[in-house]
N, C-alpha and C positions, 0 to 999 in steps of 0.2 A: 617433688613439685607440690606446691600448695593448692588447695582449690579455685580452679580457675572463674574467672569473673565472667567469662566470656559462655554468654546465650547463645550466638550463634559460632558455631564450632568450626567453621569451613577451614579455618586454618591449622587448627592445632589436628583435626580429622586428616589433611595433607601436609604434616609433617614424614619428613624422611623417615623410613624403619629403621630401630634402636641401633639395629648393626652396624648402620651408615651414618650415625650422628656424633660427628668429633667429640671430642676430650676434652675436654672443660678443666682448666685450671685456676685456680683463685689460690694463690701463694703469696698475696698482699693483705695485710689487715683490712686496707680500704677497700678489697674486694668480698669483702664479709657481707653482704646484703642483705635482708629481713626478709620472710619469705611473700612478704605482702609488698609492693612495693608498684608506684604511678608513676613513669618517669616525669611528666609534666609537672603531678606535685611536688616531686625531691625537685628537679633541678631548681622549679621558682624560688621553694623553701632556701635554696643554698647560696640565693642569688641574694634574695631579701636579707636572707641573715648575715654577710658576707658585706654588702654594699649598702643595704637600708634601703629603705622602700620609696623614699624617692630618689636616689639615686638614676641617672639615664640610662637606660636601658637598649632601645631600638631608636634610630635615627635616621627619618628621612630627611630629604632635600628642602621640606617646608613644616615638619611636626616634627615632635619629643615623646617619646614613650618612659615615665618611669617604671619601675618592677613592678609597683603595687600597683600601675594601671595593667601593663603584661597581663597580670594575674587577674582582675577582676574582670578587663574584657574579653578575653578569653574565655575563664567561667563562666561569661555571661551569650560567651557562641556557642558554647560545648551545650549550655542549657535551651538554646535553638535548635542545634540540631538532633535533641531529646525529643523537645515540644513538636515543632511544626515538620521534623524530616523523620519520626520513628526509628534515629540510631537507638539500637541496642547494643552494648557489650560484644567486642567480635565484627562489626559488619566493617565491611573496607570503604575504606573512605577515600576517592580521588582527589588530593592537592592539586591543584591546577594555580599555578600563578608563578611571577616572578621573583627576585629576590628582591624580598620589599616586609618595611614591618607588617602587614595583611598578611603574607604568606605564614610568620611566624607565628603571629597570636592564632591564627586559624590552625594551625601545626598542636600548640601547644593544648588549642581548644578540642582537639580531636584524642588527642590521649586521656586529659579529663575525662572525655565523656566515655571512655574506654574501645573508643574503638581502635581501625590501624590504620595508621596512615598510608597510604600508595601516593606521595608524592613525585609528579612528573615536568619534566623540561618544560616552559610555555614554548620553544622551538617543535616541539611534535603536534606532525598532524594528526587528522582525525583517524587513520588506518592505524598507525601506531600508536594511538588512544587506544581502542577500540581491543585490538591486542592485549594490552596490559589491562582491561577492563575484563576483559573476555578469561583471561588467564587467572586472575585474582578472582573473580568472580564478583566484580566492587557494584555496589550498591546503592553509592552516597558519592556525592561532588561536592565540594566546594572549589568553587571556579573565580579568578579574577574575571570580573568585567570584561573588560578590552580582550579576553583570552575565549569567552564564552561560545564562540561561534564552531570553534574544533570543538570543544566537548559536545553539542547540541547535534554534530554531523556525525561522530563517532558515535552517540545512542543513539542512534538510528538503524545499526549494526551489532550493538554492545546492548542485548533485552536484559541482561541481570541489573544495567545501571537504571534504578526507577527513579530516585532525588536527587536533583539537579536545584545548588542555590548559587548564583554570585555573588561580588563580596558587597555591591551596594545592599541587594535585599538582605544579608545574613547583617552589615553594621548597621543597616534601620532598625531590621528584628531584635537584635541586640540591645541597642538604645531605646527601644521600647519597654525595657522587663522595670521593675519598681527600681526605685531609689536605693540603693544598700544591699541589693539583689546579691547574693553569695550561693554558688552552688557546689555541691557537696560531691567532689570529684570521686567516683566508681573507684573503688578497694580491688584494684588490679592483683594478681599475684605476679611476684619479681618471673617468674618464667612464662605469662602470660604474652601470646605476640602483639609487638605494640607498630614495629613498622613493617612493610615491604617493599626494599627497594630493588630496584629491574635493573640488570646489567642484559645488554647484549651480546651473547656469544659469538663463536665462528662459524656457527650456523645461520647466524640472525636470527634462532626465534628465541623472544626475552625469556631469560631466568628469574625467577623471583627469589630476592633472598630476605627471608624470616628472622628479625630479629625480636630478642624480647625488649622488657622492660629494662632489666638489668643489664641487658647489652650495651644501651645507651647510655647508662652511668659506668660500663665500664672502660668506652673510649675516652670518657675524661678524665676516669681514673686512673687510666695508666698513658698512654700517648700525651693529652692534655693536661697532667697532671706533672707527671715525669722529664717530659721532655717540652713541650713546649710551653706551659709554665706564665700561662694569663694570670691579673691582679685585677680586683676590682678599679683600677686606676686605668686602666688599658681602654683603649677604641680600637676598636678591631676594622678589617675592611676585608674585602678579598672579591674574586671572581669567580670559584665553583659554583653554578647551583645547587640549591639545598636538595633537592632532589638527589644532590648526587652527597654519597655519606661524607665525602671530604669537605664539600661543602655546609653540609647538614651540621656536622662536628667544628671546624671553623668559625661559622657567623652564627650558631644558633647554642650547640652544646656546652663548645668549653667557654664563651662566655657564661652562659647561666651559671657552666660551676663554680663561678666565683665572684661574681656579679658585674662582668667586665659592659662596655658598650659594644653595639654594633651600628655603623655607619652603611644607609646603603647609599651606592652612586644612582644618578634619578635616571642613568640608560646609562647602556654600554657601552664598551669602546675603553682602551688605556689610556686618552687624554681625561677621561671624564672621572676614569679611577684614579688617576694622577692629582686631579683636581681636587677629587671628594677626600683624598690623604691630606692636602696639605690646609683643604678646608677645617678640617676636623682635626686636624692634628695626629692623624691616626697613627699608632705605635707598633700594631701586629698585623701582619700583611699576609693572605694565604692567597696564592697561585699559582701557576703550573709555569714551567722555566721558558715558555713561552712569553709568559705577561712578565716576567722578569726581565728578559732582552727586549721586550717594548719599551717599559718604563726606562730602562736605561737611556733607550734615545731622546725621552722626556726628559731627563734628569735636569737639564739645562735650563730647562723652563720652566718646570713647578720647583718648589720646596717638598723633599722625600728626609728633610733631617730629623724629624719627630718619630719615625720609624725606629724601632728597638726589636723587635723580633718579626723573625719573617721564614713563612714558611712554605713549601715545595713537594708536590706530589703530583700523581697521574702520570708522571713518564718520569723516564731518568733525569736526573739532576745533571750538564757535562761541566766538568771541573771547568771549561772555561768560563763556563757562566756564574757559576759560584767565586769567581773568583773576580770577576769583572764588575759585578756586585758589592762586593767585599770592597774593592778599590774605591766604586765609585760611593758609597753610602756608609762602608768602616761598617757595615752587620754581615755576618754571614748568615747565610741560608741554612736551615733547618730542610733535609732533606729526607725523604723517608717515602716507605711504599707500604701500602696498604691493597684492600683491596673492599669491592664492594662486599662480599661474602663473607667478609670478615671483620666488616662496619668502618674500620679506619685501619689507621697506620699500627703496624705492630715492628718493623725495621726503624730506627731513626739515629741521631747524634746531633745534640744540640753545643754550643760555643767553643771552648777547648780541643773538645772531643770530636769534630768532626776533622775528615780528611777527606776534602774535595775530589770528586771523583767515584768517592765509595758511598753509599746508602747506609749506613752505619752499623750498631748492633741490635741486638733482639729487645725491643722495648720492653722496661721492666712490668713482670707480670708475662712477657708470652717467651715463648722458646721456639728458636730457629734452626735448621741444620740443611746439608744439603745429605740430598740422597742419590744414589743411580736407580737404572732399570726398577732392579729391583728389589727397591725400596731399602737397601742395604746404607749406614751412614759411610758419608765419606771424610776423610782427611781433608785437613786446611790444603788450597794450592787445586785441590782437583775441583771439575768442573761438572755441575750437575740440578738436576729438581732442587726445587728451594718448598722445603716444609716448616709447617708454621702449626704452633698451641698453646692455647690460654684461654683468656677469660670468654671468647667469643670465637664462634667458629660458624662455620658455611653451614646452612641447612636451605637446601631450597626449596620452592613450593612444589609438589608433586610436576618430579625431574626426576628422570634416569639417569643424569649425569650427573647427582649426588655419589653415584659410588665411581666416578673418578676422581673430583675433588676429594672426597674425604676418607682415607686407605689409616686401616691401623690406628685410626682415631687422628692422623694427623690432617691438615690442611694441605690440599698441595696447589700452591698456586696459580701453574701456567709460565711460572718465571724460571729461567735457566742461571744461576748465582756460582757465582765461587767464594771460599770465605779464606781469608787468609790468618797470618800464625797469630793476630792478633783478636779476631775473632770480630774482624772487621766484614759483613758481607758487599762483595762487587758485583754488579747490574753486567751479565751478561746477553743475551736476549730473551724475547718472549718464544714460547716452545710451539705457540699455536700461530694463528693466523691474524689473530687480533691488532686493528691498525689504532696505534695510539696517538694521535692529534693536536698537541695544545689541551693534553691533559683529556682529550675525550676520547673515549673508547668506541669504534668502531667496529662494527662486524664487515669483514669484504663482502660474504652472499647476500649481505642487504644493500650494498651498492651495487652488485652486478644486477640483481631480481629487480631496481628500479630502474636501470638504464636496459632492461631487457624488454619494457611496458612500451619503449619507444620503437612506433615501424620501420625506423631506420636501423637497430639495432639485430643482426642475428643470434652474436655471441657477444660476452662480456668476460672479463676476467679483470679482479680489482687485487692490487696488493697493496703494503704500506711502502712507501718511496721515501728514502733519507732526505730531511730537510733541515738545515743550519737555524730557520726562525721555529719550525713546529715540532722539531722533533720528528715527525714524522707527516707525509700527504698523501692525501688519497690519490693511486695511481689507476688510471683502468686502462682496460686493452680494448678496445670495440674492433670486431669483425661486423661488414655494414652488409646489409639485404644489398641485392645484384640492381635495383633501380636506384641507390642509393651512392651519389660521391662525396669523396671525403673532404671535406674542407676547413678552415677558420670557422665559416658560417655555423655551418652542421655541429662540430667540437661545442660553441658556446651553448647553440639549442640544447644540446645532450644536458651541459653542465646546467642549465639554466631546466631544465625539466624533470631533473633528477633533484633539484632543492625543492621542488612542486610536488614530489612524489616523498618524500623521507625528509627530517628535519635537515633545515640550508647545512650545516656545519659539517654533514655528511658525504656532500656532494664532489666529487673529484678535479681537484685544482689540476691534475695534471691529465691528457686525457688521448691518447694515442690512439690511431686507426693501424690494425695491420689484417695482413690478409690473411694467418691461421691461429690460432693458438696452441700451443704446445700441450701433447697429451698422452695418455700412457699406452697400450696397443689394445686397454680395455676399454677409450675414450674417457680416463681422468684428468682432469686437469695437472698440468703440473706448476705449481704456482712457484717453486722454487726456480724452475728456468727460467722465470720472468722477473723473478728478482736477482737475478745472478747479472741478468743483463739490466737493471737499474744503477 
């Protein structure tokens, strides 16, 4: 590793120990990196030189962003939150906003100045702030406006967070520096940590996963590069938030790596993403096979023909919808799995090569296999652990549960695969308890620990329940206190105070009273007898 840039050390201090940190592959030329390296500067650099500087870049509902502004007003936030916020090199930096161009240039301004970004959902409240504040140890906000009120109730609990700016005050501060104002982006080294993003486990207390600098050039380089395959000609759209790496790599990365656009829709919802495609003509579409069966029902009433590539992750792909897709639009879906600890997609099969149904091959640059128990590889046709290595791998922020994930220097998912003679991998299930949603991953003991805060509640138990539109729903079991009856009424209060206590998308759509939970003779839960009976 080269000498690192970073002043204050808290992260590279909690990195996992050497015996638990995967295996790092770089068997592509493009994976050759310099040992100095800013992901902020390359990617702009590869934008500009690729597309030209004025070229569109970032595109709301009412402004145009070219590269060469990207790049200047950015420089010119990164040099704010030098000046008036004392970022040093290393301090973590809270994203607070929605997918919007503000989130980006603020994104891009924050690795300039070398810090790390902890970008989070505007859907979290302030207790789940507060958490990943508390855990990263972050220091520094920048907060959209309208977002400001969770972050301001969360420091109030969260004392390492002292600099709180949103995004009026940092674009006035900004717009204030001189005319031609250029700043002179921090000489990161390529293994220096530049993000940390938070997955929640099946325990519900968040993970942080540590990426470098080079990390993030190297999901363009090989997923974005290889397989999904952006032109500086392309408008991109989609529905991840950037908070979440698939979304991060979608509207933010593998444009820059080649100087594509990104379109955002001005608020949510599939009619509005529908809208904003056929506004814009957008050609590269990333969403989870949930927004895919939306949009189909739209197809009728927007124009989706300017669409050329179109991509799918956060749950399984089911061949009926790939192929319902296929019919209705003549593109097929780019289907692929990734994982947050591993920054993106390292499974995929793009045009030809895909077979609906299957999640494809090992993106070039990573190598996949399946394993049993213990750890031994298995034959095509059997059924087992799905391991993952290359250019990026899981390191989490001081976590015990780095030496599950990471065995032998390999990655191991969490996903049960089987690969057949063709060396195609098939999506068998998840090996944990993790409830996947319309592409969001959910923890069950963070819905049961909300809906346990309510008087009416004794006992909770949450699993994920099969659903035709999401893939999968949040299901819970409520056991009620003895002054309490169950009803219509009581069910909506539950769901309607469990979106007040953890972000709305978490909350359980389906939501059952019964009178015990099933349990082991030690009092464990058994959560497989409540999904036997789903």
């Amino acid at each position: 590793m080269g000498t690192s840039a970073h002043i204050d050390r808290f992260v590279l201090d909690h990195l996992p120990p050497a015996d638990q940190q995967p295996e790092l592959i770089f068997d592509l030329p493009e994976l050759a990196y310099p040992e100095r390296l800013n992901a902020g500067v390359e990617l702009l650099r590869r934008a500009i030189a690729a597309a030209g500087p004025d070229a569109r870049a970032l595109i709301d509902s009412d402004h145009e962003f070219s590269w060469a502004r990207v790049d200047a007003i950015s420089g010119r936030m990164a040099q704010v939150l030098v000046d008036e916020l004392g970022l040093v090199p290393g301090n973590r930096v809270l994203l607070h906003g929605p997918n919007s161009s503000w989130t980006v240039l603020a994104w891009f301004a924050i690795l300039k100045a070398g810090g790390v970004v902890v970008a989070t959902m505007p859907m979290l409240r302030a207790a789940e702030l507060a958490t990943v504040i508390d855990k990263a140890q972050i220091s520094h906000a920048l907060v959209y406006s309208a977002l400001a009120d969770a972050v301001t109730e969360a420091q109030a609990s969260a004392p390492s967070l002292t600099q709180v700016m949103d995004s009026a005050t940092l674009q006035k501060a900004a717009q204030a520096l001189p005319a031609g104002f250029r700043f002179e982006a921090v000489d990161t080294a390529a293994e220096d940590p530049a993000l940390i993003a938070f997955t929640s486990g099946t325990t519900g207390k968040p993970k942080g996963c540590v990426h470098f600098h080079r990390d993030i050039l190297a999901m363009a380089d090989t997923f974005g590069r290889h397989v999904v395959g952006l032109t500086k000609d392309d408008v991109v759209v989609g529905t991840p938030p950037i908070a979440f790496t698939f979304g991060l790599g979608g509207l933010v990365v593998f444009p820059a790596a080649v100087g594509a656009a990104t379109a955002f829709a001005p608020r949510p919802g599939f009619d509005t993403l529908a809208e904003t495609i056929a506004r814009h003509r957008a050609t590269a579409l990333f969403t989870a096979p949930t927004g895919y069966r939306a949009l189909l029902k739209l197809a009728g009433d927007h124009d989706l023909s300017s669409l050329r590539t179109c991509v799918s992750a956060g749950e399984a792909l089911p061949a009926a919808t790939s192929d319902a897709w296929h019919e209705a639009t003549g593109v097929r879906i780019i289907d692929g799995i990734g994982s947050t600890e591993m920054i993106h997609v390292f499974i995929s099969a793009r045009g030809d090569a895909i077979r609906p149904g299957a999640t494809g091959k090992a993106v070039p640059g990573y190598e996949a296999r399946i394993i049993d128990a213990d750890g031994r590889p298995l034959p095509p046709g059997e059924t087992g652990r799905l391991a993952v290595r290359g250019p990026t791998g899981c390191r989490y922020l001081d976590d015990d549960r780095q030496a599950a994930y990471v065995q032998d220097g390999w990655n191991l998912t969490g996903d049960v695969y089987r690969l057949d003679q063709d060396g195609y991998f098939w999506f068998v299930a998840r090996s944990d308890d993790m409830i996947i949603s319309s592409g969001y991953n959910i923890g069950a003991p963070e819905v049961e620990h909300a809906l346990l805060r309510h008087p009416a509640v004794a006992e909770a138990a949450v699993i994920g329940a099969p659903d035709p539109e999401r893939g999968q729903i949040v299901q819970a079991f409520v056991v009620l206190n003895e002054s309490h009856a169950a009803s219509d009424a009581l069910r909506y209060e539950l769901q309607t105070f469990v979106k007040g206590v953890i972000a709305p998308y978490k909350y359980p759509r389906g939501l059952d009273f019964v009178d015990a939970l099933p349990k082991t003779q030690t009092g464990k839960l058994q959560r497989f007898r409540l999904k036997e009976a789903t």
